[in-house]
N, CA, C and O atoms as a MOPAC input file, in Angstrom:
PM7 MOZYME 1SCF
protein

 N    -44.37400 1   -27.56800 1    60.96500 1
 C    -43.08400 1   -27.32000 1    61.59500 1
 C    -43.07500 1   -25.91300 1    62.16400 1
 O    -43.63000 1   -24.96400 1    61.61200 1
 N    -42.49600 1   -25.85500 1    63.15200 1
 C    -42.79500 1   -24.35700 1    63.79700 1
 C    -41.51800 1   -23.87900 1    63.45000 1
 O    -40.51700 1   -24.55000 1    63.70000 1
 N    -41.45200 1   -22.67700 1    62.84300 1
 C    -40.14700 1   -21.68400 1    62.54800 1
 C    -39.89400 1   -20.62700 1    63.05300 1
 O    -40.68000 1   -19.78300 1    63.48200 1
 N    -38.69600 1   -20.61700 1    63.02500 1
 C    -38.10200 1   -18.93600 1    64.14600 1
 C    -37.71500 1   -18.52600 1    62.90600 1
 O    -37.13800 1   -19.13000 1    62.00100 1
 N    -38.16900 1   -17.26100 1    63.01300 1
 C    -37.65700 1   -16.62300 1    61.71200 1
 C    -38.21200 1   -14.95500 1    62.58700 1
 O    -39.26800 1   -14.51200 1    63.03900 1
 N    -36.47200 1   -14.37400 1    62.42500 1
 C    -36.33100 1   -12.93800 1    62.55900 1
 C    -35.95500 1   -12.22000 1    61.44900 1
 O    -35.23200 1   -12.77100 1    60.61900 1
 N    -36.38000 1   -10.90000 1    61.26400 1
 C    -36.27600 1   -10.15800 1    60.07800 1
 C    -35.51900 1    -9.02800 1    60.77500 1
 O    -36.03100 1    -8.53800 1    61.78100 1
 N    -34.32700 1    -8.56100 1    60.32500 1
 C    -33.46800 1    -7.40600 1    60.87300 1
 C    -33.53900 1    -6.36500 1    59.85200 1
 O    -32.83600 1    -6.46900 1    58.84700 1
 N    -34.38300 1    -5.29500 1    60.02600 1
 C    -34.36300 1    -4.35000 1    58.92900 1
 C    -34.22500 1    -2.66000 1    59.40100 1
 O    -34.16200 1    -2.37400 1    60.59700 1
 N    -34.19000 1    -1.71200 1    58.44700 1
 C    -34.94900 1    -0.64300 1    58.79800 1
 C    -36.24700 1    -0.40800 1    58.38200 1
 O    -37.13700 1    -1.24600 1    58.24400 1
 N    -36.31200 1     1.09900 1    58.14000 1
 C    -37.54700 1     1.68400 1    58.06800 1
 C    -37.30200 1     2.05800 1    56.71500 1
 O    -38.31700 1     2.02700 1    56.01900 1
 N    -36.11200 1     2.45000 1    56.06000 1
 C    -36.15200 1     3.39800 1    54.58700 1
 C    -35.60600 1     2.34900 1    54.07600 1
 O    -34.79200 1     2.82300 1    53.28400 1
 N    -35.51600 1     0.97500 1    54.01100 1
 C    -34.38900 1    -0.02200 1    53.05500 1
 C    -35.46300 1    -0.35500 1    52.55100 1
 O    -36.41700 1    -0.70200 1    53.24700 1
 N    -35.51100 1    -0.29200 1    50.77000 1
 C    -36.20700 1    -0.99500 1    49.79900 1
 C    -36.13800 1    -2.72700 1    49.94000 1
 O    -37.02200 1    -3.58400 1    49.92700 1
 N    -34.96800 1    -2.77700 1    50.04900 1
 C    -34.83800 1    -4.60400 1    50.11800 1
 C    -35.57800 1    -5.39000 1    51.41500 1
 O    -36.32600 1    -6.35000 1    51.22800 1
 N    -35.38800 1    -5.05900 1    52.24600 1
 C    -36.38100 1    -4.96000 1    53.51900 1
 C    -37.34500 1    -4.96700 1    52.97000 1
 O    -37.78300 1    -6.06700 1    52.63300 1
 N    -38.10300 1    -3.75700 1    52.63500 1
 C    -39.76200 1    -4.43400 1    52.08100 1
 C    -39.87300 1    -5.39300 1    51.56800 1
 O    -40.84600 1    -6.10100 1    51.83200 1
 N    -38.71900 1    -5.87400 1    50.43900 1
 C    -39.06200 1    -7.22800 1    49.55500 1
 C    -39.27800 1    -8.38300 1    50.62400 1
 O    -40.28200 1    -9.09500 1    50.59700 1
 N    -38.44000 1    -8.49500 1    51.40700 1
 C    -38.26700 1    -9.30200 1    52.09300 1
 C    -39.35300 1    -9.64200 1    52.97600 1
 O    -39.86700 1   -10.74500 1    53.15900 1
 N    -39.77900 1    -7.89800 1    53.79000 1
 C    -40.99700 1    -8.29600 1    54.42000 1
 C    -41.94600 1    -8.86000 1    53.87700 1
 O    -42.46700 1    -9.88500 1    54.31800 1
 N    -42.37500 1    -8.11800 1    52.60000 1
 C    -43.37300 1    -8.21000 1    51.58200 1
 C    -43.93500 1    -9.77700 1    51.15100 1
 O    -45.03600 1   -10.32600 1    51.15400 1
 N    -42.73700 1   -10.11600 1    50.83200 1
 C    -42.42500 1   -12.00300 1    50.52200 1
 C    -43.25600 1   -12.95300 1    51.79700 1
 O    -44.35000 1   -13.49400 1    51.64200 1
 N    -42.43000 1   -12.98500 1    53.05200 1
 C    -43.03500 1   -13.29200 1    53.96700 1
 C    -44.30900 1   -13.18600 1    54.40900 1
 O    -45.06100 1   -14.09700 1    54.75700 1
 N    -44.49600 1   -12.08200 1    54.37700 1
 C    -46.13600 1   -11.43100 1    54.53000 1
 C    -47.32000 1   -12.40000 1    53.60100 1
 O    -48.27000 1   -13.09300 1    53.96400 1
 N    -46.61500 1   -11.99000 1    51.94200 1
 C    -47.55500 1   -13.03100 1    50.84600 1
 C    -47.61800 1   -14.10800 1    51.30500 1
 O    -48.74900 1   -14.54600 1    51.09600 1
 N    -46.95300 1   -14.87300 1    51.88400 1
 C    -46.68500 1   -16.67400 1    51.93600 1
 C    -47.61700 1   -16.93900 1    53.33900 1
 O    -48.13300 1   -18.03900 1    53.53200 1
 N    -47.75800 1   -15.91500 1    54.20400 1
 C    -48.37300 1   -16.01800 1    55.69300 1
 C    -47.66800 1   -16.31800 1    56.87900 1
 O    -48.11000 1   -16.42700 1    58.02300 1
 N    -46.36800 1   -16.45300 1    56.40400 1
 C    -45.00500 1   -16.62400 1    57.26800 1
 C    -44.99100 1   -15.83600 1    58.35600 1
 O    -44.63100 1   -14.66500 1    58.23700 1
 N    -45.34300 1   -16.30100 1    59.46800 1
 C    -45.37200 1   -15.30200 1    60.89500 1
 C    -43.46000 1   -15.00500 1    61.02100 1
 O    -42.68100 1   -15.94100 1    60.84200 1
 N    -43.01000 1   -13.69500 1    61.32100 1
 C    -41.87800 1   -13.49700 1    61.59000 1
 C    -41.92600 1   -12.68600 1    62.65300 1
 O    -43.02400 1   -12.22600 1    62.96800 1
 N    -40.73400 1   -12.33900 1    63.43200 1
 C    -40.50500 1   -11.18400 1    63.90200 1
 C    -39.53900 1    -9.99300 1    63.01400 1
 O    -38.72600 1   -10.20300 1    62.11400 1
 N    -39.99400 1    -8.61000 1    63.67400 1
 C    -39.15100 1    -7.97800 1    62.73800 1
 C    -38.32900 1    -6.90300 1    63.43900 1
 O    -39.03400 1    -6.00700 1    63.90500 1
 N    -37.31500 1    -6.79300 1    63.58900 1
 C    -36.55900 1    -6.03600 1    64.50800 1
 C    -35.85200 1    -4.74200 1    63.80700 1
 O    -34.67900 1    -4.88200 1    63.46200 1
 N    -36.25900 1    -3.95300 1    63.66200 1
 C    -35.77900 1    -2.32300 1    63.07200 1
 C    -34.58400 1    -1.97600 1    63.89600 1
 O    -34.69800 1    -1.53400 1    65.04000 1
 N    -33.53700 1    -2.16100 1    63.35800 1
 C    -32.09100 1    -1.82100 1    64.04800 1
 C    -31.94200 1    -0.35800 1    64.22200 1
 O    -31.33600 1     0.06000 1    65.20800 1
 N    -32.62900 1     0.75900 1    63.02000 1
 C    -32.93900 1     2.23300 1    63.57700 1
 C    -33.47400 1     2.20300 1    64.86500 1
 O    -32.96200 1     2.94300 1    65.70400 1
 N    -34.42300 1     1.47500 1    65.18300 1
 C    -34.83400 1     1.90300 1    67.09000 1
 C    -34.23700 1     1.38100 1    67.75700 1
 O    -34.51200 1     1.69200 1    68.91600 1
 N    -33.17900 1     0.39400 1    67.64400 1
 C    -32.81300 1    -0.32800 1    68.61300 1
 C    -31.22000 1    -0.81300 1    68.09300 1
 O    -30.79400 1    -1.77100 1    67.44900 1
 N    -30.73900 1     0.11900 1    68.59300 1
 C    -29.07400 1     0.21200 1    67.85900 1
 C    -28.07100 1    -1.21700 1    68.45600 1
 O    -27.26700 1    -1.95400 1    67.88500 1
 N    -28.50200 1    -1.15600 1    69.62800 1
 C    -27.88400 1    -2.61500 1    70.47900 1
 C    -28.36300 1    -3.98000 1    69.64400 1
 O    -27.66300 1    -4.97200 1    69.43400 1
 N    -29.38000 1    -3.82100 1    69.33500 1
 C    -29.81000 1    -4.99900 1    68.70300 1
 C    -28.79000 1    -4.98300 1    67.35600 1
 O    -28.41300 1    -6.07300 1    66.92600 1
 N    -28.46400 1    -4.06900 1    66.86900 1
 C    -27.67800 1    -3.87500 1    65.41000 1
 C    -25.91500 1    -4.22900 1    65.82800 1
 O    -25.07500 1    -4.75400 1    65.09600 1
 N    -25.79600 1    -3.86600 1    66.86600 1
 C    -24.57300 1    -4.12100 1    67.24500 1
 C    -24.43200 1    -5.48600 1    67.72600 1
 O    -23.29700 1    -5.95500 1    67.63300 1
 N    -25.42400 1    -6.29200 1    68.26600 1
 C    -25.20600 1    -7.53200 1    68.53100 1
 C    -25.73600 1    -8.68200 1    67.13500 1
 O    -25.82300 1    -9.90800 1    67.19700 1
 N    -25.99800 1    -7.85900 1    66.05000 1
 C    -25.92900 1    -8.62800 1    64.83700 1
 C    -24.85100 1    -8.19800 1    64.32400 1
 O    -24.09800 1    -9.13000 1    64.04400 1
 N    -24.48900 1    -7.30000 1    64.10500 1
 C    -22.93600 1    -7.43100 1    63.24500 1
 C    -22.15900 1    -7.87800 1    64.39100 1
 O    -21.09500 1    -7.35500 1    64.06100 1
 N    -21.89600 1    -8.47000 1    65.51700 1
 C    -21.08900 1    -9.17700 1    66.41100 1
 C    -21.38300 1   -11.09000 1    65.49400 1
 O    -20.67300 1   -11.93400 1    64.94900 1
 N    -22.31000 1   -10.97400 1    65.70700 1
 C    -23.13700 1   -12.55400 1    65.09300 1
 C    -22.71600 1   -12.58500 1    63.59000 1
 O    -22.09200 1   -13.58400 1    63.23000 1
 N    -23.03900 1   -11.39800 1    62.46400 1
 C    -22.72400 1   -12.21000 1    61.75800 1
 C    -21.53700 1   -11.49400 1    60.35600 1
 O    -21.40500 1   -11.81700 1    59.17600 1
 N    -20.79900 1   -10.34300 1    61.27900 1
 C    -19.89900 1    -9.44200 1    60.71200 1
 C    -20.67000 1    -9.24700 1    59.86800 1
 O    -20.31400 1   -10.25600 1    59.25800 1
 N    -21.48400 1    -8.82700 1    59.20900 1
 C    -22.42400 1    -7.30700 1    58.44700 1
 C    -22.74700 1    -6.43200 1    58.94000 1
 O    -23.16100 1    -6.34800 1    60.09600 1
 N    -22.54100 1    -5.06600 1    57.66400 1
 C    -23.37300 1    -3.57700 1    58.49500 1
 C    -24.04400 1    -3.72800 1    57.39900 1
 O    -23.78700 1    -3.07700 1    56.38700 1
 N    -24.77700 1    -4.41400 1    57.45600 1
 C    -26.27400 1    -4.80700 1    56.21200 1
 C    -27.52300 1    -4.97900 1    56.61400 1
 O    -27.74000 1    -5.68100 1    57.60200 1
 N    -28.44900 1    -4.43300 1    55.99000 1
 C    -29.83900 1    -5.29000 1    56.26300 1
 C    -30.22600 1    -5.01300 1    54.24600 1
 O    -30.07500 1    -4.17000 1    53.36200 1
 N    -30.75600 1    -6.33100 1    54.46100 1
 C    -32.03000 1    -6.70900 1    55.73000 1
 C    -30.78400 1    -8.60700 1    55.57200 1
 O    -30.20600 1    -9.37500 1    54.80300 1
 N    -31.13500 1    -8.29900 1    57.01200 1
 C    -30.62600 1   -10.05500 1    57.18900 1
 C    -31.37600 1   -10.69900 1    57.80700 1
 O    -31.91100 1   -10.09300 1    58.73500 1
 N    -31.78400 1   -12.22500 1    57.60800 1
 C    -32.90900 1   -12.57200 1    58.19600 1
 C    -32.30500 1   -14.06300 1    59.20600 1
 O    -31.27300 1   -14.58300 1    58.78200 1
 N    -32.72500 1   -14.46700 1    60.03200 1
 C    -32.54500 1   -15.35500 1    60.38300 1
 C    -33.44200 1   -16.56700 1    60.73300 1
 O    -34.07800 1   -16.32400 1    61.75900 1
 N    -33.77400 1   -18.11600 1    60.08500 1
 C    -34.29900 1   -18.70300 1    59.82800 1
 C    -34.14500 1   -20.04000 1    60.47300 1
 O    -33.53500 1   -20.78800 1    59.70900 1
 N    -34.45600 1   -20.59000 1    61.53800 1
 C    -34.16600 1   -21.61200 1    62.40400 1
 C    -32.38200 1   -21.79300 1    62.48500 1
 O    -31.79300 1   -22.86500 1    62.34200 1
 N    -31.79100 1   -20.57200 1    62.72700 1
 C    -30.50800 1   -20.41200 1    63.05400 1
 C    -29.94200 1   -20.18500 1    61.78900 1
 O    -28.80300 1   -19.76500 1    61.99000 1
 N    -30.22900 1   -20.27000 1    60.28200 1
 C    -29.25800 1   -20.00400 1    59.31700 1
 C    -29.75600 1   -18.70600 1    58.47300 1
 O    -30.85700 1   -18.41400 1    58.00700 1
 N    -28.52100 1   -18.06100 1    58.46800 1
 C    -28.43100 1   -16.66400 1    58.25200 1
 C    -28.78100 1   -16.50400 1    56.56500 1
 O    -28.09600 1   -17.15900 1    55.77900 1
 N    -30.06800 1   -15.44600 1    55.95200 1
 C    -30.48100 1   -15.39900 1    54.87900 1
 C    -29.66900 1   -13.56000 1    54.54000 1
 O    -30.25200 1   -12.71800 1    55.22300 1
 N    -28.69700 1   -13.04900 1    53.79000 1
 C    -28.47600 1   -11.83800 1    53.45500 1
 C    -28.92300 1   -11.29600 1    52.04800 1
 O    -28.76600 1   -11.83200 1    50.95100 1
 N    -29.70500 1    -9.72900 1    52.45300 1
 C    -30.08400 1    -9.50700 1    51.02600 1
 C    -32.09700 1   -10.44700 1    50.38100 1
 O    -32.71500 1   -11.50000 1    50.54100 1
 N    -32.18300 1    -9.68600 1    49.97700 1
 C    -33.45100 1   -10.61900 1    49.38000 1
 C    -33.29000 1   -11.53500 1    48.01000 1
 O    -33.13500 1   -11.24300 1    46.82400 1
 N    -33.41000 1   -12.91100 1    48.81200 1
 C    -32.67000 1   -14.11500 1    48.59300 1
 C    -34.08900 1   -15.02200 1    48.63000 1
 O    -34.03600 1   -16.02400 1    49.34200 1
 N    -35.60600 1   -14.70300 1    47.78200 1
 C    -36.71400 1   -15.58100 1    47.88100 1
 C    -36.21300 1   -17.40100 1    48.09000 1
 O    -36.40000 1   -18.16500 1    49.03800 1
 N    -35.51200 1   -17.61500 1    46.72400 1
 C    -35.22800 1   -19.01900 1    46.45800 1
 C    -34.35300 1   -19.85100 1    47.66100 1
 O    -34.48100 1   -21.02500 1    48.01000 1
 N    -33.45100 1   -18.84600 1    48.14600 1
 C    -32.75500 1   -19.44400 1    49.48200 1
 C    -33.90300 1   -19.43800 1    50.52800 1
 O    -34.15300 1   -20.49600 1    51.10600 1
 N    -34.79100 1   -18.04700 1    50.87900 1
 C    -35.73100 1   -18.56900 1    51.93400 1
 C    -36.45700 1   -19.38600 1    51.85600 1
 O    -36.71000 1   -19.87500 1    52.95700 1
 N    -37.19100 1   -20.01600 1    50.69200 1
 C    -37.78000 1   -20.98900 1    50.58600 1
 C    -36.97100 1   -22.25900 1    50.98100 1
 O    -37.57400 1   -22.89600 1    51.84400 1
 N    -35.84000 1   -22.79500 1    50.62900 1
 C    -34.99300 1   -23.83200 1    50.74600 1
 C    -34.64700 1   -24.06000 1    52.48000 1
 O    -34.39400 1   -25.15800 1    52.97600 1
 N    -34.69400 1   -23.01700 1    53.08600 1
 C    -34.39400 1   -23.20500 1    54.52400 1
 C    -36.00700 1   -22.88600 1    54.89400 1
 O    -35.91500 1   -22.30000 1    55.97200 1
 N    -37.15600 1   -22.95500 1    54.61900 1
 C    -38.16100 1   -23.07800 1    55.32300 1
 C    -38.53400 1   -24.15000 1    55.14800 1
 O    -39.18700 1   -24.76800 1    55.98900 1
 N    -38.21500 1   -24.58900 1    54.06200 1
 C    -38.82400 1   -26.40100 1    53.50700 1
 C    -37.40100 1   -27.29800 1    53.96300 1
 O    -37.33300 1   -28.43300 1    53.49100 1
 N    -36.42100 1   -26.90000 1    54.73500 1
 C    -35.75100 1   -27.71000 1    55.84200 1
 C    -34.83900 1   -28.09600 1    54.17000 1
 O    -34.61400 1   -29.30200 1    54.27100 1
 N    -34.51000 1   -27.82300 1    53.37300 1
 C    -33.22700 1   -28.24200 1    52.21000 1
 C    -32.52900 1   -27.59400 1    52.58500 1
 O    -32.48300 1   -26.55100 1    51.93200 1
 N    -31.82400 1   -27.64200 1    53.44100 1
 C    -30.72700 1   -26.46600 1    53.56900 1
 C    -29.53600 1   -27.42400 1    53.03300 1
 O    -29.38200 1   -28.62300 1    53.26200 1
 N    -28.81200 1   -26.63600 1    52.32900 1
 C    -27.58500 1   -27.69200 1    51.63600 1
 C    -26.26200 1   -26.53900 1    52.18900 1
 O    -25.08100 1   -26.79600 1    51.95200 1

């Protein structure tokens, strides 16, 4: 199954690494978008999904907040409940 999966993070957020970190172990190709370089991009996610949070991830359209392994697994294996 081919997955879109974006990673919205910075550069100094501990939870962000988990998150990257996770993905990375499993071989999960993502993109990863650092809202420190690219402030528009940060402003058109808290438009999308009212947070001034990272790391938020987004996973064939459903929004993962926080490092949440057991939820990313459930929306990569398509259980989304």
């Amino acid at each position: 199954m081919n997955q879109s999966i974006t990673l919205y993070s910075t550069a100094m957020c501990p939870v962000c690494a988990m998150v990257r970190e996770f993905l990375t172990d499993l071989n999960i190709e993502y993109k990863e978008i650092n809202v420190d370089l690219h402030p528009i991009e940060m402003l058109k996610l808290i438009g999308k999904t009212r947070r001034f949070s990272v790391p938020q991830t987004n996973i064939n359209g459903y929004w993962i907040f926080g490092f949440d392994p057991v939820r990313i697994l459930e929306v990569l294996n398509a259980d989304v409940k």
